[in-house]
C-alpha positions in Angstrom: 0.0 0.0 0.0 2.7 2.0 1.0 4.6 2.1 -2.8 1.3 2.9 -4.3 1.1 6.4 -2.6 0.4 9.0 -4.7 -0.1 7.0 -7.8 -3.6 6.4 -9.5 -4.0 2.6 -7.6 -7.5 2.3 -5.7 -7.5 0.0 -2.2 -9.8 -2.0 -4.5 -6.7 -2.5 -6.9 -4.6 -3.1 -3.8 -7.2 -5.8 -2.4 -6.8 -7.7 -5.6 -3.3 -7.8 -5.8 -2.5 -8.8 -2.4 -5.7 -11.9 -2.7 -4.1 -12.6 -6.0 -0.5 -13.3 -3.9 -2.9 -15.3 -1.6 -4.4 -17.3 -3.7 -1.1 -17.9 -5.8 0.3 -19.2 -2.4 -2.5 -21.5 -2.1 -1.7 -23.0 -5.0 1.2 -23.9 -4.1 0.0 -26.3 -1.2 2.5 -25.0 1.1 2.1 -24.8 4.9 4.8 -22.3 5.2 5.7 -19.7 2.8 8.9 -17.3 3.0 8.6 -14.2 3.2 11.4 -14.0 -0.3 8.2 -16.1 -1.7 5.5 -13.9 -1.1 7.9 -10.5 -1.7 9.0 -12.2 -5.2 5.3 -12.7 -5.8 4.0 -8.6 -5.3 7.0 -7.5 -7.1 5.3 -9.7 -10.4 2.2 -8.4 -9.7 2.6 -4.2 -9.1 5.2 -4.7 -12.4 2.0 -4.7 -14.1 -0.3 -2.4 -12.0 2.0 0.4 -11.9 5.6 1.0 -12.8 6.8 3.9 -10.4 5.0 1.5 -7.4 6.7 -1.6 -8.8 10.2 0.6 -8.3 9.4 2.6 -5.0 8.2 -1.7 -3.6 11.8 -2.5 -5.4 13.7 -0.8 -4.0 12.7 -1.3 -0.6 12.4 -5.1 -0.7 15.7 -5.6 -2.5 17.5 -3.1 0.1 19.2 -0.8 -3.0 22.1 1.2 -1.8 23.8 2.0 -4.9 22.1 4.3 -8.4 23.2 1.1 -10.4 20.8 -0.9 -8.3 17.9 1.7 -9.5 19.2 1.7 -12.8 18.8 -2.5 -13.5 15.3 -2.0 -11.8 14.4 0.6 -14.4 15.9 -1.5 -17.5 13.6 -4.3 -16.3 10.3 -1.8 -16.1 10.6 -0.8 -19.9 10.5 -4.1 -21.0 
């Protein structure tokens, strides 16, 4: 919710993302699921959503400390 701040994402948007993580998980028949998994797993889905959220969540769950970091992240977005 947090990376979507400012940007044109409703809660409703933000309600399907996060049950379509939890319904992904489910699918998986897991008991336990990492934390990596279910990080790995928003990342895929805001990509599509919105870019600048997909970068702001990014860069935050992948801990970027250096521009080159932003830079790769960017190059992945215009694809």
């Amino acid at each position: 919710q947090k990376a979507c701040e400012k940007r044109p994402v409703t809660m409703d948007q933000i309600h399907e993302l996060a049950e379509r993580v939890r319904q992904d998980l489910m699918l998986r028949g897991k008991e336990e699921v990492s934390a990596q998994e279910i990080g790995d797993l928003v990342m895929k889905y805001l990509k599509t959503l919105d870019r600048i959220a997909y970068i702001r969540f990014a860069s935050v769950y992948r801990q970027f400390e250096e521009p080159e970091d932003f830079r790769r992240v960017l190059q992945e977005v215009r694809r």
